[in-house]
C-alpha positions as CSV (number, residue, x, y, z in Angstrom):
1,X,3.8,7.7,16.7
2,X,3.2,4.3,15.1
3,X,0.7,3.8,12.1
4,X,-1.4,0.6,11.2
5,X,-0.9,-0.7,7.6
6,X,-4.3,-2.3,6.5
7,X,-5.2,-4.0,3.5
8,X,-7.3,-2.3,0.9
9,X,-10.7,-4.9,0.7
10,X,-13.4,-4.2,-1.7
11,X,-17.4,-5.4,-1.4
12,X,-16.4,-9.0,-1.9
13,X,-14.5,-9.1,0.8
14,X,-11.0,-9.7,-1.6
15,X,-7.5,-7.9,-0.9
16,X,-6.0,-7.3,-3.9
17,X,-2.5,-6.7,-2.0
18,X,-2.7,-9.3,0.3
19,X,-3.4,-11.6,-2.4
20,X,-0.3,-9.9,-4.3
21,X,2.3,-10.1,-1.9
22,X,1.0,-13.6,-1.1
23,X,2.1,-15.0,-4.3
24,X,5.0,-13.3,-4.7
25,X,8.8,-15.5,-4.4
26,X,9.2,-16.3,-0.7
27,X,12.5,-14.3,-0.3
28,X,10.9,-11.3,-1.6
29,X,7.8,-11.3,0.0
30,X,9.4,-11.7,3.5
31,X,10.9,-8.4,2.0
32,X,7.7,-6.6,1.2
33,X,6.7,-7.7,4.6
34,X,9.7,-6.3,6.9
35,X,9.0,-2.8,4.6
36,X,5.9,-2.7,5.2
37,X,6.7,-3.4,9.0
38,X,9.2,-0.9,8.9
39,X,7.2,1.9,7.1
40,X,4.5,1.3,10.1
41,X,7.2,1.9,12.2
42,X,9.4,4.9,11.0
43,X,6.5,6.5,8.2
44,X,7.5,10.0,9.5
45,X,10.9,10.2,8.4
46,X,10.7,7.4,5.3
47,X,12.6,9.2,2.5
48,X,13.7,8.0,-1.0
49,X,15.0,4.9,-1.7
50,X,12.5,3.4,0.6
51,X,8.8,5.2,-0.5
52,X,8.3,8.2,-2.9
53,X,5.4,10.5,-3.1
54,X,3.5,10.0,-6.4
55,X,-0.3,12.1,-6.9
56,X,-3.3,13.0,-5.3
57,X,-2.1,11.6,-2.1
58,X,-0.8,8.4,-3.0
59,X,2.5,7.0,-1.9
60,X,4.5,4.0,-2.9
61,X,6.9,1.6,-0.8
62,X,9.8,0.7,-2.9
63,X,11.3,-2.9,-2.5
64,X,14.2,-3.8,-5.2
65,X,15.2,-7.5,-5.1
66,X,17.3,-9.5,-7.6
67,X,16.6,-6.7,-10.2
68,X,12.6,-6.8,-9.6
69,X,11.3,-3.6,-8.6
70,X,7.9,-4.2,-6.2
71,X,5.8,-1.3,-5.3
72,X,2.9,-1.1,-3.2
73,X,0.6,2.3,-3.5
74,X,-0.6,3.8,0.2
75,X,-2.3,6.3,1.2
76,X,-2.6,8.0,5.0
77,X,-5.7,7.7,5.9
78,X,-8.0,8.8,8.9
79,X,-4.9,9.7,11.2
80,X,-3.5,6.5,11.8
81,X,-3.4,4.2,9.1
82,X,-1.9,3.6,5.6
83,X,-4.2,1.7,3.2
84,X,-2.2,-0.4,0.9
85,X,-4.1,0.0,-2.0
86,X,-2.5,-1.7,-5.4
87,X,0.5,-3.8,-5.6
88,X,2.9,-4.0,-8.9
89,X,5.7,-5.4,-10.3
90,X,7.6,-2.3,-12.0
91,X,8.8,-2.5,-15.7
92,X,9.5,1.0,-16.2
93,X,10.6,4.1,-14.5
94,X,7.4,5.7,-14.1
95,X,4.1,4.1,-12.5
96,X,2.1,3.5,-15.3
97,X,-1.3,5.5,-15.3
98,X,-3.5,2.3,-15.3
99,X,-1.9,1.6,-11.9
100,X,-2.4,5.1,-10.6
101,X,-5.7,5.3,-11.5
102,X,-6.6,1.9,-10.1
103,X,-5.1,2.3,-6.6
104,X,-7.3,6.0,-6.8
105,X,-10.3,4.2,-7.3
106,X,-9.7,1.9,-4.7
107,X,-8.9,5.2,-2.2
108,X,-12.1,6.8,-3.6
109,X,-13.9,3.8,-2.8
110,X,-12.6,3.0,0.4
111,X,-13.4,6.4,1.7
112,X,-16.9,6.3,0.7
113,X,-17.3,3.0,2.0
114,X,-16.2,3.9,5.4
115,X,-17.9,6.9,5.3
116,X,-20.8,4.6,4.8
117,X,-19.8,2.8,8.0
118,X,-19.5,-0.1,5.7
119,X,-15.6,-0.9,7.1
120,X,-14.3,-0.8,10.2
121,X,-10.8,0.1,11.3
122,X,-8.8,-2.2,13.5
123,X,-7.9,-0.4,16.8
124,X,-4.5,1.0,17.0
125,X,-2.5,-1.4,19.2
C-alpha cells in the first residue's frame, strides 16, 4: 500500500523542506525528488543504503550525490503518510543532535497541531 509524503508546515504557513530541496543543485534535487517518489512507493521494504532508522520514530531518506550526502528526516504518521520534517546537508557520520532535535520538535508540533484540527491531511489518491 502506497503512502503520501507531505511537507512538514508550521503556523506561518513555511516548509522548511520544500524550501530545502528547492534550493538545492538541479541534478540533485531531481534526486531527492525521485527518492522521495520512490520511498512513497516501496516504504515497506526501504532498507539501508536508501533510508535508516534514527530515534524516537524518526527516519531518514539518504541521497549521496557527487560526494554530498542529503538527508531528509520522516516520520510515519497517522497510517498513511510520511511527514518530511528537517532537510540537511551531512558533514559527518552521525546526524548531529541539533538536527534530531529540530525535526522532533517539528513532529511534536505537528501532532498537536493536527490534533487541534489545525492541519488537514490531503486525501490518499
Amino acid at each position: 500500500m502506497r503512502k503520501k509524503a507531505i511537507y512538514y508546515e508550521d503556523e506561518r504557513n513555511s516548509r522548511p523542506v520544500e524550501e530545502f530541496i528547492n534550493d538545492l543543485e538541479s541534478k540533485i534535487k531531481a534526486k531527492v525528488l525521485a527518492r522521495i517518489e520512490f520511498l512513497e512507493e516501496r516504504w515497506q521494504e526501504l532498507r539501508r543504503p536508501y533510508v535508516d532508522s534514527l530515534e524516537d520514530g524518526l527516519y531518514e531518506l539518504r541521497v549521496i550525490f557527487s560526494g554530498n550526502q542529503v538527508r531528509v528526516i520522516y516520520a510515519y504518521m497517522f497510517k498513511d503518510y510520511i511527514v518530511l520534517l528537517h532537510g540537511i546537508i551531512k558533514k559527518t557520520n552521525e546526524v548531529p543532535q541539533e538536527d534530531m532535535l529540530k525535526a522532533k520538535n517539528r513532529m511534536i508540533d505537528f501532532q498537536a497541531r493536527y490534533k487541534e484540527g489545525k492541519i488537514r491531511l490531503p486525501k490518499m489518491e
